[in-house]
C-alpha angles and dihedrals in degrees: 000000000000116000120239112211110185111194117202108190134185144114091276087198084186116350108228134182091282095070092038088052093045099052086048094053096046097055084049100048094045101038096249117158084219143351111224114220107226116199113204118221097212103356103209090219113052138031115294111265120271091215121068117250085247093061092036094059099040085052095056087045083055101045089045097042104108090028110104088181093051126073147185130228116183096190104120098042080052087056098043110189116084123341095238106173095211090057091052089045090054094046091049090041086055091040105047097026137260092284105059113103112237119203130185126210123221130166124221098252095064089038092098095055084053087094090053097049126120099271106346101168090062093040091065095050094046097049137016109241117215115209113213110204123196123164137325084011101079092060094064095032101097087043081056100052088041091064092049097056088092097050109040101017137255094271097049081048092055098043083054094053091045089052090050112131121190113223134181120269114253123178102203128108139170090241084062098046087042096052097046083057099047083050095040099248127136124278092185116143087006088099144351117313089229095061086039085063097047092051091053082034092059105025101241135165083008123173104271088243095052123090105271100030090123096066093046 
């Protein structure tokens, strides 16, 4: 039986209990044995991380610790350069066989830049992107993959639509929880105890006046 390998990227600075839920709740939703978290080293389409690769990928083994369904892939911090997808979807292919079924995960928020991403056209017929959809969100989505039917065609749309999976909302990111630290403000109940530890423990995302704020 073919493999599925479902392949969730993303900065994860820090991870926190939305992408944990949302990964959950995918695997559920869609029948996966397990979603794999994917750190990227420089993603090409955001800010570089505040936190080092190091921290970032002792968080996510953390967070995922006690999570059978959930994973963890290094490869891009590995390869260090750039976080091209294509690129990632090649090395696993090579790594796990040509018959093992990759599949990308990308929120709704991020589905408008996939136009715009390094080789995009060879990214969607090298893996099958799963569009995972939270509130608002779901109100603007068909208005989204409209927009994109010039760009990427009408058959990689609706392969995107088909691929659409509803999630809850969850009003948590890592800008905020990078924000109330920098401001000294409690992160509690936002993520693990355990990453919350390791963030007190090492010192990251501090407030720029506190001891240690250099090596934030």
């Amino acid at each position: 039986m073919a493999e599925d390998l479902v392949l969730f990227g993303g900065t994860f600075d820090p991870v926190h209990h939305g992408h944990l839920i949302v990964a959950r709740c995918l695997a559920e939703a869609r029948g996966f044995e397990k979603v794999t978290f994917v750190p990227a080293f420089c993603p090409p389409h955001k800010a570089a991380a505040t936190a080092s690769p190091a921290d970032r990928l002792a968080m996510l083994r953390l967070a995922i610790a006690e999570e059978p369904r959930l994973g963890l892939c290094d490869l891009e911090l590995s390869r260090q350069g750039p976080s091209y997808t294509i690129d990632t979807v090649r090395e696993l292919r090579r790594l796990h066989g040509a018959k093992t079924r990759i599949h990308w995960v990308i929120g709704a928020d991020m589905l408008e830049d996939l136009p715009r991403w390094h080789r995009a056209a060879e990214v969607l017929a090298e893996a099958g992107l799963i569009v995972v959809v939270r509130p608002p969100w779901d109100q603007r989505l068909e208005e989204i993959l409209a927009s994109m039917s010039a760009e990427l065609g009408r058959r990689a749309v609706d392969a995107l639509r088909e691929s659409v999976t509803l999630t809850p909302r969850i009003d948590i990111s890592s800008t905020d929880i990078r924000r109330r630290l920098a401001e000294g403000r409690s992160i509690r109940y936002l993520l693990p105890d355990a990453v919350l530890e390791y963030i007190e423990d090492h010192k990251l995302y501090c407030p720029v006046d506190s001891p240690g704020a250099d090596s934030a």
